[in-house]
C-alpha positions in Angstrom: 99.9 60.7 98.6 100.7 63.5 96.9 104.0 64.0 94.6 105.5 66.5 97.2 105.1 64.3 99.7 106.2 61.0 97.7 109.3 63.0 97.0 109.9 64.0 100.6 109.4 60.2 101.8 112.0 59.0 99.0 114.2 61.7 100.1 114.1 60.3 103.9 114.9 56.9 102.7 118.0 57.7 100.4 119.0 60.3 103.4 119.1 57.2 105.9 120.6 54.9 103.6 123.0 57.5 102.4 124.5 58.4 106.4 124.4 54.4 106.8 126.5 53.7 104.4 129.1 56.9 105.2 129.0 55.4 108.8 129.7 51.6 107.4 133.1 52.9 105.9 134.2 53.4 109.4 132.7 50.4 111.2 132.7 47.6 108.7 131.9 44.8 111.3 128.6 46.7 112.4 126.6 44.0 111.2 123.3 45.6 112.8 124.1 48.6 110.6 124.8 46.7 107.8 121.6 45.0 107.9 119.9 48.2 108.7 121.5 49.8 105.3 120.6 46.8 103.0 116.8 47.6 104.5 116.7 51.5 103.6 118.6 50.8 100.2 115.8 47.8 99.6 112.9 50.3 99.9 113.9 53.5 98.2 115.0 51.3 95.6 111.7 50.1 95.8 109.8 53.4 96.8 112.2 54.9 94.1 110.0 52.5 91.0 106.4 53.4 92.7 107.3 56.6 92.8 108.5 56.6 89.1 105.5 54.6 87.5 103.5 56.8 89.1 104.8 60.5 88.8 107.3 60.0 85.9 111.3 59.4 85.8 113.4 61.9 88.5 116.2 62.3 86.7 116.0 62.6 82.5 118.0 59.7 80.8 121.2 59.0 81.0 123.3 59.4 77.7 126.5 59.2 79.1 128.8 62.1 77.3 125.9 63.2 74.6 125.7 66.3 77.0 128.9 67.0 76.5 128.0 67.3 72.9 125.5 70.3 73.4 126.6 74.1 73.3 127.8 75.5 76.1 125.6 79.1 77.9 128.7 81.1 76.3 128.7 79.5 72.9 125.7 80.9 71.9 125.8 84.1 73.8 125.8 87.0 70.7 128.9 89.4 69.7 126.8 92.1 71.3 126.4 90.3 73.8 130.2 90.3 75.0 
């Protein structure tokens, strides 16, 4: 499988998971969908670590507020360039 189409797979799973658990926050006793979320959030998390040891991280790491820290585009923009 190809990166593109790992990422498009992974993407399918969150997007499932994701409108299952938007849907649960209006029917709480759907115990079918409930079961069905736990399912797709089981597998991406699981697709989500094959995918990972395989193609590299997704998302850089997470520093908390460090990028708060760097300069922002208009902080290093020139005089000349005002």
């Amino acid at each position: 499988m190809t990166r593109k189409q790992a990422l498009l797979r992974l993407s399918q799973v969150q997007f499932a998971a994701w409108e299952l658990h938007v849907y649960l926050d209006t029917h709480p006793d759907d115990m079918a969908a409930a079961l069905r979320y736990k399912q797709y959030a089981s597998e991406y998390q699981k697709m989500l670590s094959e995918f990972e040891m395989q193609f590299g991280p997704i998302t850089g790491p997470a520093n908390g507020n460090d990028w708060l820290k760097d300069p922002w585009p208009w902080e290093n923009a020139k005089e000349s360039d005002c």
